[in-house]
NUPA-504863 format. One record per atom (N, C-alpha, C, CB): residue in three letters; x, y, z. Coordinates in steps of 0.2 Angstrom, whole numbers, plus 5000, padded with zeros to 4 digits. Glycine has a CB too. Example, Ala and Ser with C-alpha at 12.3 -4.5 7.8 and 13.67 -1.06 7.14 Angstrom:
ala506649725039/ala506249785039/ala506649845039/ala505749785045/ser506449895035/ser506849955036/ser506450005039/ser507049975029/
//
This chain:
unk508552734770/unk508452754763/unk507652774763/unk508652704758/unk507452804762/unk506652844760/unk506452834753/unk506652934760/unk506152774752/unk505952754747/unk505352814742/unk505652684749/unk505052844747/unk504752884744/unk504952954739/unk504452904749/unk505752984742/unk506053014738/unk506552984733/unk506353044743/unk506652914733/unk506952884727/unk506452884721/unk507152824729/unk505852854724/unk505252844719/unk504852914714/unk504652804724/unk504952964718/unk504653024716/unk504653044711/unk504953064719/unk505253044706/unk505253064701/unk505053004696/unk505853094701/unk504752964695/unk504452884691/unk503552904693/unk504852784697/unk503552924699/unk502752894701/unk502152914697/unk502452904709/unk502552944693/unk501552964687/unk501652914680/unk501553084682/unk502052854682/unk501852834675/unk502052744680/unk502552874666/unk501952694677/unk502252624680/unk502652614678/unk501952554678/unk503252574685/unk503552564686/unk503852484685/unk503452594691/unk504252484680/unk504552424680/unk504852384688/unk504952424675/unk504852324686/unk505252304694/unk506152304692/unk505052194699/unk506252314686/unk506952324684/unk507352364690/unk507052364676/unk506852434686/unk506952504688/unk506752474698/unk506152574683/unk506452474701/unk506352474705/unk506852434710/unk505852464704/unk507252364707/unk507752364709/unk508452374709/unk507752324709/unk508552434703/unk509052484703/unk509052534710/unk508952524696/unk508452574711/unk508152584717/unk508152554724/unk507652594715/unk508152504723/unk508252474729/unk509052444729/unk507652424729/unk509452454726/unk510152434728/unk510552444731/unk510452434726/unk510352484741/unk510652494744/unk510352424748/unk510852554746/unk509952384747/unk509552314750/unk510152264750/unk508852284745/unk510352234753/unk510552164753/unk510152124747/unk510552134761/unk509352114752/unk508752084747/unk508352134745/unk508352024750/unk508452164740/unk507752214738/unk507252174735/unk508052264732/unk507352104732/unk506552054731/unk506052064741/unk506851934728/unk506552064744/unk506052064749/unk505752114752/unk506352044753/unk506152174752/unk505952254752/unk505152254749/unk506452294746/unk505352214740/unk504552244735/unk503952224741/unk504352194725/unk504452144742/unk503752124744/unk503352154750/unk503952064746/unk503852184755/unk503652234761/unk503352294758/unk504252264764/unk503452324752/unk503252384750/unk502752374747/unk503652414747/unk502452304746/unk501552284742/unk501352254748/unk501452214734/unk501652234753/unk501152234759/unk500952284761/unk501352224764/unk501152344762/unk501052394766/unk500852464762/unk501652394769/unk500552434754/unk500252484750/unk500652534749/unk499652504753/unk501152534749/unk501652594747/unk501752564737/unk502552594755/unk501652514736/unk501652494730/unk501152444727/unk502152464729/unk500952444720/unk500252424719/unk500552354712/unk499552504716/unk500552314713/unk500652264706/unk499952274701/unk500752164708/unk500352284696/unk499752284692/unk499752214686/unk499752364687/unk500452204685/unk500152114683/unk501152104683/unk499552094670/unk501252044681/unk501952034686/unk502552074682/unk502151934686/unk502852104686/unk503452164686/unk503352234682/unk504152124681/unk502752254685/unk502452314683/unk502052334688/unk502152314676/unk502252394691/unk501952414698/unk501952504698/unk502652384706/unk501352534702/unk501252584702/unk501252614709/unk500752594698/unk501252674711/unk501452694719/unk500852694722/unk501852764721/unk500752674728/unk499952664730/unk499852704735/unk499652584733/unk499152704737/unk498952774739/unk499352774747/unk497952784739/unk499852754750/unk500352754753/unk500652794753/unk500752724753/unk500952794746/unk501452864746/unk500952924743/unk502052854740/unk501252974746/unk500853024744/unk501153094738/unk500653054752/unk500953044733/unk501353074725/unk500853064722/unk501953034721/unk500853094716/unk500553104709/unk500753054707/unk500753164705/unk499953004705/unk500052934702/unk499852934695/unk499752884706/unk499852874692/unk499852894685/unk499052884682/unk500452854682/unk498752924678/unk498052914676/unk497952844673/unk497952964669/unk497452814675/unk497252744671/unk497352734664/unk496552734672/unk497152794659/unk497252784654/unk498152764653/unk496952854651/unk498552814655/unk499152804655/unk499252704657/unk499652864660/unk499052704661/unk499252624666/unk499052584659/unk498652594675/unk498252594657/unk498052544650/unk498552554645/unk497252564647/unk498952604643/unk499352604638/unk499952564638/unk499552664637/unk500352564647/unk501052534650/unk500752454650/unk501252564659/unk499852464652/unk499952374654/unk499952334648/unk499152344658/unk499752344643/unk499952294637/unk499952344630/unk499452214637/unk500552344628/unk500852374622/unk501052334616/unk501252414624/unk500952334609/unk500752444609/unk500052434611/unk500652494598/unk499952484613/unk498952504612/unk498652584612/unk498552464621/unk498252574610/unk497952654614/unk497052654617/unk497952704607/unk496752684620/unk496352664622/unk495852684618/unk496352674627/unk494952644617/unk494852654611/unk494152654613/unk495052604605/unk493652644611/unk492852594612/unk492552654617/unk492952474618/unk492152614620/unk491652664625/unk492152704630/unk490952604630/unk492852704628/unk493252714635/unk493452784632/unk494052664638/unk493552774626/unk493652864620/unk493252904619/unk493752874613/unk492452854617/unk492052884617/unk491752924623/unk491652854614/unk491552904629/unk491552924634/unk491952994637/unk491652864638/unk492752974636/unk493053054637/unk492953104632/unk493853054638/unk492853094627/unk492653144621/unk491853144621/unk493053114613/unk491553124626/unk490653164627/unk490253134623/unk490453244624/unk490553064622/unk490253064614/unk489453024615/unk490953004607/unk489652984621/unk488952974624/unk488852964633/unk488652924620/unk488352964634/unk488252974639/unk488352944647/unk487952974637/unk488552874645/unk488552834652/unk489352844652/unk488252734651/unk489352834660/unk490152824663/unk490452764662/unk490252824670/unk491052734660/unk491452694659/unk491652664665/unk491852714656/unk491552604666/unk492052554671/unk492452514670/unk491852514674/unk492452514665/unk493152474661/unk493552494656/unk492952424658/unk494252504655/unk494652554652/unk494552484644/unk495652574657/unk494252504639/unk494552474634/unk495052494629/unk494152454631/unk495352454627/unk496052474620/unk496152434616/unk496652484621/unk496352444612/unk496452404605/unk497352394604/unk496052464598/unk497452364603/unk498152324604/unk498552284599/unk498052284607/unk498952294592/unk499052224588/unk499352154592/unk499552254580/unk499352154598/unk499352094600/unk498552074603/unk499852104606/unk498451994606/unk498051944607/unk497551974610/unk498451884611/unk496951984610/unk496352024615/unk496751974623/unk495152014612/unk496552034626/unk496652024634/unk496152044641/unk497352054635/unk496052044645/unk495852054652/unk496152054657/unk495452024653/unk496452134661/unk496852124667/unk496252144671/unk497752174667/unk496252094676/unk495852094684/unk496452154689/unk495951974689/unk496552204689/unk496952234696/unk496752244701/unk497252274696/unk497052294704/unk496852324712/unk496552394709/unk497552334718/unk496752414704/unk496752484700/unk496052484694/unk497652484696/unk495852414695/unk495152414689/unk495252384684/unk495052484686/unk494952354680/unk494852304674/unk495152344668/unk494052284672/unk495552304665/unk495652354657/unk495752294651/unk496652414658/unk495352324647/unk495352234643/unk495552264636/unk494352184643/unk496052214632/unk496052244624/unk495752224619/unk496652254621/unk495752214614/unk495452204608/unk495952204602/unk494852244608/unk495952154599/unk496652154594/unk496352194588/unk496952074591/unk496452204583/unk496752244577/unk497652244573/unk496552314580/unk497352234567/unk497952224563/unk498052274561/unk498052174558/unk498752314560/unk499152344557/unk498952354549/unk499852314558/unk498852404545/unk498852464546/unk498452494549/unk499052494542/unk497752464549/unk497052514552/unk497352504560/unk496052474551/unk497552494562/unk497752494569/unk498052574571/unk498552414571/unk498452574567/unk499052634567/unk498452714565/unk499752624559/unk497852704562/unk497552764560/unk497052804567/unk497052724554/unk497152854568/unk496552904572/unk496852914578/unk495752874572/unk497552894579/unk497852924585/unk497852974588/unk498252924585/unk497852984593/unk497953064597/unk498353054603/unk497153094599/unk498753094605/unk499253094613/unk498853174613/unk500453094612/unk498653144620/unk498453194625/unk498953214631/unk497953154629/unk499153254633/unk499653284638/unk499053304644/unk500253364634/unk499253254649/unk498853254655/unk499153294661/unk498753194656/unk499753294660/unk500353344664/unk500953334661/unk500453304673/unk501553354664/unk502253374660/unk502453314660/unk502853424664/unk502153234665/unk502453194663/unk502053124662/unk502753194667/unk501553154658/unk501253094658/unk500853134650/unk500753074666/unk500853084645/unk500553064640/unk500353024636/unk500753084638/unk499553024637/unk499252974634/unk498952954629/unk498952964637/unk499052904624/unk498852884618/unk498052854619/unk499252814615/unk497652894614/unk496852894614/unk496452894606/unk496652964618/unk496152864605/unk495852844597/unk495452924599/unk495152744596/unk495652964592/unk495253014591/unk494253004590/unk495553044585/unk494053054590/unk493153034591/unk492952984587/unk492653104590/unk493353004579/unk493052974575/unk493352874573/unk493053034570/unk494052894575/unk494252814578/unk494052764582/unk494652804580/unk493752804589/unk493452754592/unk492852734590/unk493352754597/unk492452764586/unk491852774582/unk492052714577/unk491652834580/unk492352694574/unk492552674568/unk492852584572/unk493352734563/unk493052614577/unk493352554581/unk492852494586/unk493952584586/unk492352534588/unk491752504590/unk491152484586/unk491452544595/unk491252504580/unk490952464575/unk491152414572/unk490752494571/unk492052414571/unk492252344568/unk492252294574/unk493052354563/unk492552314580/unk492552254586/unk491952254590/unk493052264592/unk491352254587/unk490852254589/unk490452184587/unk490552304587/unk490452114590/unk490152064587/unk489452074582/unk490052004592/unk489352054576/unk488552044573/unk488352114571/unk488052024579/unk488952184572/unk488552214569/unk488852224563/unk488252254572/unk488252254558/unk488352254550/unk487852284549/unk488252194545/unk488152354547/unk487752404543/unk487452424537/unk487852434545/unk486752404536/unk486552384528/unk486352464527/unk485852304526/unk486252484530/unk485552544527/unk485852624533/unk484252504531/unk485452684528/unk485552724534/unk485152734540/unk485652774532/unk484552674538/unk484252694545/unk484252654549/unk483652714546/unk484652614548/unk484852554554/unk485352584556/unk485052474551/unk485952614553/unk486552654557/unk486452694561/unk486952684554/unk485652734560/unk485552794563/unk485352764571/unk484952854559/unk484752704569/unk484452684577/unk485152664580/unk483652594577/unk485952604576/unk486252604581/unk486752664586/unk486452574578/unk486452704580/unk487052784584/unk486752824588/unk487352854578/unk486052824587/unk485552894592/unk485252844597/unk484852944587/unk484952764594/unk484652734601/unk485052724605/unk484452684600/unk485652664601/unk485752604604/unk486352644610/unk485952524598/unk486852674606/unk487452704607/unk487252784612/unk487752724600/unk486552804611/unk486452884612/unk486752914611/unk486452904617/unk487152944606/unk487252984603/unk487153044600/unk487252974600/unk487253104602/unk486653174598/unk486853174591/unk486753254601/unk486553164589/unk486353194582/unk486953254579/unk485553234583/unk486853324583/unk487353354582/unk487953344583/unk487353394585/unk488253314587/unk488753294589/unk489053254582/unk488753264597/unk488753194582/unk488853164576/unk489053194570/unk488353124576/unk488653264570/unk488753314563/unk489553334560/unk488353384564/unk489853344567/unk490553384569/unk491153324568/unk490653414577/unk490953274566/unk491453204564/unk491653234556/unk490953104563/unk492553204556/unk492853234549/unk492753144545/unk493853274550/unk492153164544/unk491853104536/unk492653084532/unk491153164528/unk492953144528/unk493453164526/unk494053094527/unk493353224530/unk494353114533/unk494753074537/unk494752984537/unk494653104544/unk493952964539/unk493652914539/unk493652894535/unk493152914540/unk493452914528/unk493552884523/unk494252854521/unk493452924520/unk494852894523/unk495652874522/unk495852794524/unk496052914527/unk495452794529/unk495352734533/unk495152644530/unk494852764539/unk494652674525/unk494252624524/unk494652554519/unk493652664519/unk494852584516/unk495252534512/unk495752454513/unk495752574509/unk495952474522/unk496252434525/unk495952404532/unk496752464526/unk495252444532/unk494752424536/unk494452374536/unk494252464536/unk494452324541/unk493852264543/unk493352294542/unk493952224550/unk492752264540/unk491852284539/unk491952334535/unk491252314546/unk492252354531/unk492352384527/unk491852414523/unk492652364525/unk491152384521/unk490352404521/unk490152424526/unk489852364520/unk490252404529/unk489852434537/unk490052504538/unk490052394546/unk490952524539/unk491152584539/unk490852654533/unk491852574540/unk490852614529/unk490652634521/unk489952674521/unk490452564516/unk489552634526/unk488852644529/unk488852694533/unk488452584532/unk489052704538/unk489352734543/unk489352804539/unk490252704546/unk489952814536/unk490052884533/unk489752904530/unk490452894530/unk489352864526/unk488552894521/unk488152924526/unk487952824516/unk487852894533/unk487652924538/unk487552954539/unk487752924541/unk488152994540/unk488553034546/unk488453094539/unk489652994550/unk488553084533/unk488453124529/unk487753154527/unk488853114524/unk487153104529/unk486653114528/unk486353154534/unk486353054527/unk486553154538/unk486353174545/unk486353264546/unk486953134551/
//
């Protein structure tokens, strides 16, 4: 049996071990198989009975963002990991963050640190976006101005009183352009506010973002 050709059609997104021992049921012992197949890097655990195809097999694997979505759900990815793919500022990301209405968390893997951050329902549900990264893979991402809205309420200590405290945190501390900052729908933001934690702070935020 050619595990590779079984697996083929799964390998862009994580793989449960359900699924995997459906796959493996021409095994007498398919628990012993996985275990052969995480020896030998043909399969990667990413935390217990969720596994992706490792660079063994030679397939289309699935984008990190998608893996942060599969490793603990619901979530979507949010903080400097949104802002970063939407340009919004400047440094590279090494750690996938996302926001979750379950318990904040930290997975250690082989595949890289992804950590979440809780939020309650209904601001949780606001500034969604699905990205289509290929025909089989679609990932949930906080739009520019969510992660924006989201790195300020899970941000310990900060409170935004004035606009020119908001500005040094958005163009100093954050690096932020100015311009870029202009092209946020204020609009939208606002929808948001009512069911928003720091709900002054965001409040401040949008006065900003409109002063700017």
């Amino acid at each position: 049996m050619d595990f590779r050709k079984k697996i083929k059609e799964y390998s862009e997104a994580p793989i449960s071990r359900h699924l995997i021992l459906e796959l493996l049921n021409d095994y007498q012992r398919p628990n012993d198989k996985i275990s052969e197949l995480l020896k030998s890097k043909e399969l990667i655990s990413i935390r217990r009975g969720l596994y992706i195809i490792g660079p063994k097999i030679d397939l289309p694997s699935p984008e990190p963002f998608l893996i942060a979505n599969h490793l603990r759900g619901p979530s979507y990815v949010s903080l400097e990991s949104a802002l970063s793919y939407w340009n919004m500022i400047p440094e590279r990301v090494y750690e996938i963050s996302s926001v979750t209405i379950k318990t904040s968390k930290l997975y250690k893997t082989q595949v890289g640190r992804f950590s979440y951050h809780q939020l309650k329902i209904p601001y949780y549900s606001y500034g969604m976006k699905k990205i289509e990264y290929s025909s089989k893979q679609t990932l949930l991402i906080a739009s520019r101005e969510k992660a924006l809205c989201d790195k300020i309420v899970l941000t310990p200590k900060i409170n935004l009183r004035s606009i020119k405290q908001t500005q040094e945190f958005l163009i100093e501390d954050l690096r932020m352009d100015s311009e870029v900052l202009k092209t946020l729908d204020t609009k939208i933001m606002e929808l948001w506010i009512e069911n928003a934690p720091k709900k002054s702070s965001l409040k401040m935020l949008i006065k900003t973002l409109i002063e700017l």
